[in-house]
LUMRO-409471 format. One record per residue: residue number from 1; residue in one letter; x, y, z of N, C-alpha, C in turn. Coordinates in Angstrom, 3 decimals, always signed. Layout:
N
 num residu      nxx      nyy      nzz     caxx     cayy     cazz      cxx      cyy      czz
 NUM      A        X        Y        Z        X        Y        Z        X        Y        Z
...
This chain:
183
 num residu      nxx      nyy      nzz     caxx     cayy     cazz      cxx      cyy      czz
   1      X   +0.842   -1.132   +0.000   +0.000   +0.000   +0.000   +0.910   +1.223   +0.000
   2      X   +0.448   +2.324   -0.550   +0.969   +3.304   -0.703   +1.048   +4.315   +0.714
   3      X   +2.180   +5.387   +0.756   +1.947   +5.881   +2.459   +0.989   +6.876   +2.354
   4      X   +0.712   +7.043   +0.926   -0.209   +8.787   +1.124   -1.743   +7.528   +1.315
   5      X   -1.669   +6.457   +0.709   -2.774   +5.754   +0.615   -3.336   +5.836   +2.147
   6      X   -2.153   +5.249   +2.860   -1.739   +4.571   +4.432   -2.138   +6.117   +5.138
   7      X   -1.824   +7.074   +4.705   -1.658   +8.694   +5.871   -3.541   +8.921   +5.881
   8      X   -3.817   +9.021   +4.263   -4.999   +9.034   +4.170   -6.411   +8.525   +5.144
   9      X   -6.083   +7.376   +5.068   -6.752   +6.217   +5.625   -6.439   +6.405   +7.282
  10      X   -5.638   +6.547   +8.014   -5.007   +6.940   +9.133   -5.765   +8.381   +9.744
  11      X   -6.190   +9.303   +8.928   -6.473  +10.793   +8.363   -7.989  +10.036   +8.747
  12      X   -8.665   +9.695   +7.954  -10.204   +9.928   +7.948  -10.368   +8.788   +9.218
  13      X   -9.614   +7.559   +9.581   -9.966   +6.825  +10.815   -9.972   +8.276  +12.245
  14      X   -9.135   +8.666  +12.396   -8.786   +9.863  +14.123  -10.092  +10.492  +13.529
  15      X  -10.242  +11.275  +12.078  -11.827  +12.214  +12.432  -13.146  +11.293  +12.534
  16      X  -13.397  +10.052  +12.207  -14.028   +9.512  +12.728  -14.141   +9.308  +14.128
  17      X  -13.471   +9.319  +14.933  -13.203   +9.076  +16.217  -13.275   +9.889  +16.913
  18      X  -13.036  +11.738  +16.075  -13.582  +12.533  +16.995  -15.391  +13.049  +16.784
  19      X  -15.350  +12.454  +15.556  -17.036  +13.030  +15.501  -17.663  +12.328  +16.262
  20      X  -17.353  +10.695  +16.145  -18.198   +9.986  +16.865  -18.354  +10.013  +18.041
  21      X  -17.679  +11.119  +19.090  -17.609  +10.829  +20.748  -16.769  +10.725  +21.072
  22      X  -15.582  +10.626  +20.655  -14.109  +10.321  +21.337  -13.157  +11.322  +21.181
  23      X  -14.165  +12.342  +20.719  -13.004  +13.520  +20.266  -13.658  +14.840  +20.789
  24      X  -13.142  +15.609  +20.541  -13.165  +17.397  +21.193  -14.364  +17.779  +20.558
  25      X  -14.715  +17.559  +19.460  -16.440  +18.047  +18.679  -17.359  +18.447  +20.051
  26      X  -17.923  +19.856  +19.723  -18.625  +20.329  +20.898  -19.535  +21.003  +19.823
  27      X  -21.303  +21.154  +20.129  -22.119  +22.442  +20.148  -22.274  +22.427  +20.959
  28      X  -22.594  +23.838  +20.484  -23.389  +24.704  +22.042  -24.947  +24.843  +22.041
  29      X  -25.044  +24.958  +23.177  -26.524  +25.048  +23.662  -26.812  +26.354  +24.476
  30      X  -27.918  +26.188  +24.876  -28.398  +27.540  +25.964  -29.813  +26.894  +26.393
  31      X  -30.108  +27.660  +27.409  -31.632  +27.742  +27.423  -32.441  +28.408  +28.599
  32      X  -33.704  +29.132  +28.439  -34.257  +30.046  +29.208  -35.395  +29.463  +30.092
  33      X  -35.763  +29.868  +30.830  -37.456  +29.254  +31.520  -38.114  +30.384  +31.521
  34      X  -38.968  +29.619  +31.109  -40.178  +30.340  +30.484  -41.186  +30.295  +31.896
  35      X  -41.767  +31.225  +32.896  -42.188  +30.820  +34.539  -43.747  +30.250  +34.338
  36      X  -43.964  +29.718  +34.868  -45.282  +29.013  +34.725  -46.341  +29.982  +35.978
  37      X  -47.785  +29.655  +36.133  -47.674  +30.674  +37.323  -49.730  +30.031  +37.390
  38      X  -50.230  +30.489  +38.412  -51.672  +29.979  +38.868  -52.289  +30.827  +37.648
  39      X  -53.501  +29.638  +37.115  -54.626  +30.257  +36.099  -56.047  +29.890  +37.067
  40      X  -56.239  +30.731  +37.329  -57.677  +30.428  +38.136  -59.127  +31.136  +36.627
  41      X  -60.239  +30.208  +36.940  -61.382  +30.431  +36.313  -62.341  +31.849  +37.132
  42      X  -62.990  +32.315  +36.738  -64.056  +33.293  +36.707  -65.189  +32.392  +36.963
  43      X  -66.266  +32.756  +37.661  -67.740  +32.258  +37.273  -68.629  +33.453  +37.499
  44      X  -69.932  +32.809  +37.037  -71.096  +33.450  +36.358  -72.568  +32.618  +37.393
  45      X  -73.020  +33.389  +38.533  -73.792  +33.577  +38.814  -74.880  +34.295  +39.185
  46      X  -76.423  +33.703  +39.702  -77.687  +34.659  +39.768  -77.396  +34.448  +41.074
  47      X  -77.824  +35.263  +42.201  -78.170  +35.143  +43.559  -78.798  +35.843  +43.915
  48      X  -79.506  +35.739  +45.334  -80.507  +36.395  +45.720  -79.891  +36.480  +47.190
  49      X  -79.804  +37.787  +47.460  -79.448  +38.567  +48.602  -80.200  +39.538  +49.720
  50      X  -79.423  +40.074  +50.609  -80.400  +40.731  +51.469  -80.733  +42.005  +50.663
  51      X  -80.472  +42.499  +49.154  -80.679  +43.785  +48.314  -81.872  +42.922  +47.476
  52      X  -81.871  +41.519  +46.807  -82.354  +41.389  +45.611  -82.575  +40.205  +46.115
  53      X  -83.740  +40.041  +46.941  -84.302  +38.905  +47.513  -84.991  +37.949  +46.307
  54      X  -85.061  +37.823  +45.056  -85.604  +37.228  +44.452  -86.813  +37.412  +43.841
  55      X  -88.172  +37.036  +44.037  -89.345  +37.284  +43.325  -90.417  +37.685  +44.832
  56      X  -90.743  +38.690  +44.283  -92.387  +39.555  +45.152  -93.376  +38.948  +45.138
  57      X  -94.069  +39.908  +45.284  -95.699  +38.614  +45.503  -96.412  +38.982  +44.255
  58      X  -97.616  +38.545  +43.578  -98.235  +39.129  +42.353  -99.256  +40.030  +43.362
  59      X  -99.213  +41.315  +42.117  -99.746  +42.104  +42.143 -100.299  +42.815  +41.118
  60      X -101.920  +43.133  +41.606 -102.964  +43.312  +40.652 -102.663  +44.312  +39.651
  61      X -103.240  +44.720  +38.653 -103.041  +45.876  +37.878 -103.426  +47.345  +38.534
  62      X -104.057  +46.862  +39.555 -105.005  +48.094  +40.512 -104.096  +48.309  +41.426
  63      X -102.760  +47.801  +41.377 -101.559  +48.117  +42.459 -101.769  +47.315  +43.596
  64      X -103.169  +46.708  +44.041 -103.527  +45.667  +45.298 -102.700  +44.317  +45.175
  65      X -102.230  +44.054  +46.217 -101.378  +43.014  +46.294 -102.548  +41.547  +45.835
  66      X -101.896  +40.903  +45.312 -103.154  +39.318  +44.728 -103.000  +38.659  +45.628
  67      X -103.685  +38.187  +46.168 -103.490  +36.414  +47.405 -102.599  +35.431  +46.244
  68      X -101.789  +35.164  +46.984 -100.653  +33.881  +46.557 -101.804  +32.780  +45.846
  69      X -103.004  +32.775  +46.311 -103.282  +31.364  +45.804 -104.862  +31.864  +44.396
  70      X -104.374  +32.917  +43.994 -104.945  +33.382  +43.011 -105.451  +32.715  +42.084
  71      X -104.859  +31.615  +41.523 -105.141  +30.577  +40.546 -106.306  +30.008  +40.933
  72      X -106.417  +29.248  +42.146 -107.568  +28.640  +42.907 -108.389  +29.379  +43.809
  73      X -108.243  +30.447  +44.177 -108.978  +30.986  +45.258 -109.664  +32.215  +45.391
  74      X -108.766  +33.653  +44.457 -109.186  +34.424  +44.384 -109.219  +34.469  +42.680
  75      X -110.327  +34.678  +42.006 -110.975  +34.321  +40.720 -110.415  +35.750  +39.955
  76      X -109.514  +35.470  +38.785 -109.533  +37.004  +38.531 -110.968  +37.174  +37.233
  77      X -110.658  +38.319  +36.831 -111.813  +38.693  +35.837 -111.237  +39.160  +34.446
  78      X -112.381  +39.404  +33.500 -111.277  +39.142  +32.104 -110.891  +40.983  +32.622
  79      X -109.796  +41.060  +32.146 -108.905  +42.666  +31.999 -107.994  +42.361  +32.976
  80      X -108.046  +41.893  +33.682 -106.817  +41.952  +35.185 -105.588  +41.461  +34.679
  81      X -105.029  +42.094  +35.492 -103.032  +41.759  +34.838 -102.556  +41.726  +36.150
  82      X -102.186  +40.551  +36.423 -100.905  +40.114  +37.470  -99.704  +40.812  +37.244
  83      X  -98.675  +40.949  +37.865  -97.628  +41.227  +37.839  -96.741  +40.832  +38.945
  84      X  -95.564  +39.924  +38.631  -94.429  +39.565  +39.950  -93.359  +39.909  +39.208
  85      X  -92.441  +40.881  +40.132  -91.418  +40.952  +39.856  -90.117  +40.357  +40.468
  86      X  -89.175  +40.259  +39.649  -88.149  +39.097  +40.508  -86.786  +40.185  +40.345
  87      X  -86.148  +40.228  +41.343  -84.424  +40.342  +40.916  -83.393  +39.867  +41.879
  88      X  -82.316  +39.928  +40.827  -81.137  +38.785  +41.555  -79.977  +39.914  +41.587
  89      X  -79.292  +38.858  +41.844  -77.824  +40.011  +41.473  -76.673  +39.267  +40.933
  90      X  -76.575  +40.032  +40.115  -75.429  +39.544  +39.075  -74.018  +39.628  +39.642
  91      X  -73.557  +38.077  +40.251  -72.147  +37.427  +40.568  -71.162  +37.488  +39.267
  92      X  -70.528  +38.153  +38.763  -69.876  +37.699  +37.466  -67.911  +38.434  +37.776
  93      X  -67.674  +37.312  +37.788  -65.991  +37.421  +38.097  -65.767  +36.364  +37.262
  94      X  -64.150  +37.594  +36.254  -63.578  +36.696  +35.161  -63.062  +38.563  +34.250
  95      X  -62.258  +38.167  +33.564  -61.595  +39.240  +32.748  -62.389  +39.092  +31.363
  96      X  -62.947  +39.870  +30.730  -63.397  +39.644  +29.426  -64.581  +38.675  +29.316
  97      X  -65.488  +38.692  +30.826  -66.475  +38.172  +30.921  -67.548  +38.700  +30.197
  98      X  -68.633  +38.263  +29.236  -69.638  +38.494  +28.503  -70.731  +37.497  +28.724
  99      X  -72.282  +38.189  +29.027  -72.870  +37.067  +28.943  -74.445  +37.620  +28.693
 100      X  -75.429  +36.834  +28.007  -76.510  +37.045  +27.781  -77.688  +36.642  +28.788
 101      X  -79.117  +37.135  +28.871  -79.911  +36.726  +29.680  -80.943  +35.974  +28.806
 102      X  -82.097  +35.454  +29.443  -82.940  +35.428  +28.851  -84.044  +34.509  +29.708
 103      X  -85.465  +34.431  +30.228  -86.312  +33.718  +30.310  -86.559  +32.542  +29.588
 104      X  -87.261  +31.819  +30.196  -88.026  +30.721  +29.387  -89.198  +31.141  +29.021
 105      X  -89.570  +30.302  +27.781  -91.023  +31.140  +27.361  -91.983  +30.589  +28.401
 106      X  -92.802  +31.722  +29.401  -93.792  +31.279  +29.840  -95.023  +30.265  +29.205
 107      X  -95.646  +29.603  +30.617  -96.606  +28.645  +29.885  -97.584  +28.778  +30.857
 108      X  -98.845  +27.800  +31.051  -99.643  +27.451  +31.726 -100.462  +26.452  +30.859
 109      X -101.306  +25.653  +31.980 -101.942  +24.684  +31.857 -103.093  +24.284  +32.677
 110      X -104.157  +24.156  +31.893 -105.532  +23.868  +32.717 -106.492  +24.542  +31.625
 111      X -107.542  +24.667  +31.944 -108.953  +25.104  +31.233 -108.751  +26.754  +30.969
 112      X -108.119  +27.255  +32.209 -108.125  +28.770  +31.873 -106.715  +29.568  +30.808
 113      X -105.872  +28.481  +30.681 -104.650  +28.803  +30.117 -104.906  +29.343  +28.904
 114      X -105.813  +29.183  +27.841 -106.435  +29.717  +26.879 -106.374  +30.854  +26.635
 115      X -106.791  +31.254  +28.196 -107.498  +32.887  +28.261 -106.554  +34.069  +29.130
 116      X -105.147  +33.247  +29.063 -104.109  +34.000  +29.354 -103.105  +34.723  +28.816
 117      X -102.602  +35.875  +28.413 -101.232  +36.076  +28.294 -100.066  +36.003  +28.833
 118      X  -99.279  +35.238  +28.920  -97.916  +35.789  +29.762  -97.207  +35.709  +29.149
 119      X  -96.281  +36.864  +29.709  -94.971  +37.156  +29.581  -93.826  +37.805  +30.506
 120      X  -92.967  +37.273  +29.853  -91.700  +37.344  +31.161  -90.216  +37.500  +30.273
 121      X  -90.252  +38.855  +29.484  -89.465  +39.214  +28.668  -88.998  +40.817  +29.061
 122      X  -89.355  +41.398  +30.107  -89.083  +42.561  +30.135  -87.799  +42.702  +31.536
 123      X  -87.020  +42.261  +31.014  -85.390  +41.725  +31.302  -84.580  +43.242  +31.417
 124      X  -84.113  +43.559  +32.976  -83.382  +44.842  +33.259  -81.636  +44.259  +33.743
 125      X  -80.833  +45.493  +33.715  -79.806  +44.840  +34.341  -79.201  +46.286  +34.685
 126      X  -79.441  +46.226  +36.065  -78.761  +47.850  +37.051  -80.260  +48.635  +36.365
 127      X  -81.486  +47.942  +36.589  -82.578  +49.006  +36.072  -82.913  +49.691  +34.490
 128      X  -82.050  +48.864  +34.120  -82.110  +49.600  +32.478  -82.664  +48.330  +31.676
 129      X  -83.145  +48.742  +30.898  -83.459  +47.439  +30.192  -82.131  +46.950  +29.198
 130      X  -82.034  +45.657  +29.255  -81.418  +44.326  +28.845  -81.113  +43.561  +28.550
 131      X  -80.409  +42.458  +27.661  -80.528  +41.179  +27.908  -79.071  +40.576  +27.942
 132      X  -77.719  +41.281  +27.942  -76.856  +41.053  +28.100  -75.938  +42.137  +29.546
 133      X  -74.941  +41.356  +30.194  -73.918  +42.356  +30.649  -72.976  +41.546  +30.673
 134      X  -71.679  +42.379  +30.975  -70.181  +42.135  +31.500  -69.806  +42.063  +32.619
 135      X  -68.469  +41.554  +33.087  -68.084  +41.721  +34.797  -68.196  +42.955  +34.947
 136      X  -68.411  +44.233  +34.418  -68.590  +45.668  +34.719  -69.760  +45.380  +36.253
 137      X  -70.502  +44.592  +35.687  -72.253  +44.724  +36.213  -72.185  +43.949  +37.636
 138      X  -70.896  +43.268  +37.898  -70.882  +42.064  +38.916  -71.529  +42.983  +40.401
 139      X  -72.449  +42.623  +40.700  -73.092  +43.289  +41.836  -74.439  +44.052  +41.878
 140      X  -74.572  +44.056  +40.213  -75.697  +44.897  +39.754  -77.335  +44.058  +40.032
 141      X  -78.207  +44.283  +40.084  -79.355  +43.717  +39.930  -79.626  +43.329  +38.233
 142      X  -80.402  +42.176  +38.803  -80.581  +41.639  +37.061  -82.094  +41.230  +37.561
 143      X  -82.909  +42.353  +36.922  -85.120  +41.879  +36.987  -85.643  +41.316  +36.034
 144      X  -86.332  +40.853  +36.126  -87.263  +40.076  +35.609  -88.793  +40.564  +35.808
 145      X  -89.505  +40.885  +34.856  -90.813  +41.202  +35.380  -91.837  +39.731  +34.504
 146      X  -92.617  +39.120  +35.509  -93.529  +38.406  +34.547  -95.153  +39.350  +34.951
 147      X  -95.843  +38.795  +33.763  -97.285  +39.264  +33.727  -97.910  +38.231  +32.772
 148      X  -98.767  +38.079  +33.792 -100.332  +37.490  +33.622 -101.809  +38.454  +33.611
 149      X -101.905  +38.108  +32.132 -103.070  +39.189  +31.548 -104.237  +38.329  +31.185
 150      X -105.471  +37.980  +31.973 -106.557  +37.295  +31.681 -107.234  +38.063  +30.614
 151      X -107.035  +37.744  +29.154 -107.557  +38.329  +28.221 -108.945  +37.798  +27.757
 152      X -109.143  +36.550  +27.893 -110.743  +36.217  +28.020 -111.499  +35.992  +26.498
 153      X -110.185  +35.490  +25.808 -110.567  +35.334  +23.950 -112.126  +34.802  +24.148
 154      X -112.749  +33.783  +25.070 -114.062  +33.536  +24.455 -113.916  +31.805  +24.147
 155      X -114.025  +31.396  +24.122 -114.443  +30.081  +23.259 -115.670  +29.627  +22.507
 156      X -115.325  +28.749  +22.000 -116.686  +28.409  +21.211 -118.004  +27.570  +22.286
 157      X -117.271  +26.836  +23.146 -118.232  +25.930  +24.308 -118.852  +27.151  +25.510
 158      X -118.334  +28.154  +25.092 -119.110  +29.537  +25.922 -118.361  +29.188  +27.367
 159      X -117.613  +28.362  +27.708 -117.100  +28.082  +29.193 -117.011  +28.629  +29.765
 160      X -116.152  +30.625  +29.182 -116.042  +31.178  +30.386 -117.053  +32.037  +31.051
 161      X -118.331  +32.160  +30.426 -119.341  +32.567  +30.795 -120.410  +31.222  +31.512
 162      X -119.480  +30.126  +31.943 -120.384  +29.292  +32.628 -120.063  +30.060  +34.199
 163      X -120.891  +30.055  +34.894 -121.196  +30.287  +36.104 -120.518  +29.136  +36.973
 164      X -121.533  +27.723  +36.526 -121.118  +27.053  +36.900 -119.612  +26.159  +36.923
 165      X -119.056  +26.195  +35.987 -117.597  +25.805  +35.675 -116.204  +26.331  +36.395
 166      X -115.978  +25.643  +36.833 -114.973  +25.954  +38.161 -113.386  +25.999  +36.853
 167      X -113.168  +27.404  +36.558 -111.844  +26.801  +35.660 -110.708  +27.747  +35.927
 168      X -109.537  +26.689  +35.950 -108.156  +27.593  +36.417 -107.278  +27.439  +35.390
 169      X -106.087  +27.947  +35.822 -104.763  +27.699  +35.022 -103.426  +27.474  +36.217
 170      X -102.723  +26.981  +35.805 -101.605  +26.602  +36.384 -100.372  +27.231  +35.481
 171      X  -99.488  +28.423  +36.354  -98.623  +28.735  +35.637  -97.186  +28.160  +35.891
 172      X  -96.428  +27.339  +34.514  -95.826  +26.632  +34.837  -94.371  +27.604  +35.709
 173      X  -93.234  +26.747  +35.878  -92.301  +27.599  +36.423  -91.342  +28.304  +35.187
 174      X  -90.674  +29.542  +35.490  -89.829  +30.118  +34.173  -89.144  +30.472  +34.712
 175      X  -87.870  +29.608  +33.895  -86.175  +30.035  +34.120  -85.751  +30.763  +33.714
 176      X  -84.587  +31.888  +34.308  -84.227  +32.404  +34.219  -82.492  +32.110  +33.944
 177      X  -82.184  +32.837  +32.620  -80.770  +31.725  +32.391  -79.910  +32.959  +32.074
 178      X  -78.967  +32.755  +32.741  -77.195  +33.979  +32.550  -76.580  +32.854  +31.344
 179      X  -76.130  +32.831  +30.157  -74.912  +32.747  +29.650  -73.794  +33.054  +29.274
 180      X  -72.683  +32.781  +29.381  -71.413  +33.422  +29.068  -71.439  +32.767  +27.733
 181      X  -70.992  +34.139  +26.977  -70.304  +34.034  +25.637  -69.208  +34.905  +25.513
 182      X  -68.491  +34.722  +24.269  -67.370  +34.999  +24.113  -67.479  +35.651  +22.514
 183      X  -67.216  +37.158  +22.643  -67.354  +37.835  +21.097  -65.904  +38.509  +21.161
């Protein structure tokens, strides 16, 4: 064999030996930390407090307070309008909190439900009318007004002009719902 063959060969064996681990070959590195740190959540509640006790009693259109058991006991007449008002107070903690309101559609059920209107759409928040707020509002009152309006359409079986016919309605219950959204 030749020596430049032999030097050669001698030559590429040592840099093998240092690339592979046995030799001085170094990179460099570095590196930073990035700090990690507590993520706590926000929530979104209704409550009822010693300011915003929840829902009143119904009351007549004539401003007279209604007996609680109005449905069964005290008979209204066609024109009369109930009215209960409810308010809560708006719990809302969180940064960039957004959220909408809204009722359930009132209902009732029984013979007199026919001859009712309700509604429970006239939605305030801090007294203004509504149907959305922000954590701005956290503490604010959030109302609800429902009304029951015996409008008295009539039927064809003449029922509500029976004397004799004992007929009510049952108003079902209506939720009241906060959602958080995100715009």
């Amino acid at each position: 064999m030749k020596k430049t063959t032999k030097g050669a060969l001698a030559a590429a064996a040592a840099a093998a030996l240092m690339v592979g681990g046995a030799g001085t070959l170094a990179f460099w590195t570095d590196d930073e930390t990035i700090p990690g740190g507590t993520i706590d959540a926000g929530h979104l509640d209704l409550v009822t407090d010693t300011t915003n006790t929840g829902c009143g009693a119904w009351v007549l259109d004539s401003g007279e307070q209604a007996p609680e058991t109005w449905a069964n006991g005290a008979p209204l007449v066609p024109g009369d309008v109930l009215t209960k008002e409810c308010l809560f107070t708006i719990d809302a903690q969180g940064n960039h909190l957004r959220a909408t309101v809204a009722a359930s559609a009132p209902a009732a059920t029984g013979t007199l439900a026919a001859g009712l209107a309700i509604d429970a759409t006239d939605i305030t928040v801090g007294g203004v009318a509504d149907t959305e707020f922000t954590e701005a509002d956290d503490g604010a009152a959030l109302g609800v007004t429902v009304t029951v309006e015996f409008t008295d359409p009539g039927v064809a079986d003449n029922t509500y002009n029976d004397p004799a016919t004992d007929i009510t309605a049952v108003l079902n219950d209506i939720t009241v719902t906060a959602t958080q959204v995100h715009s």
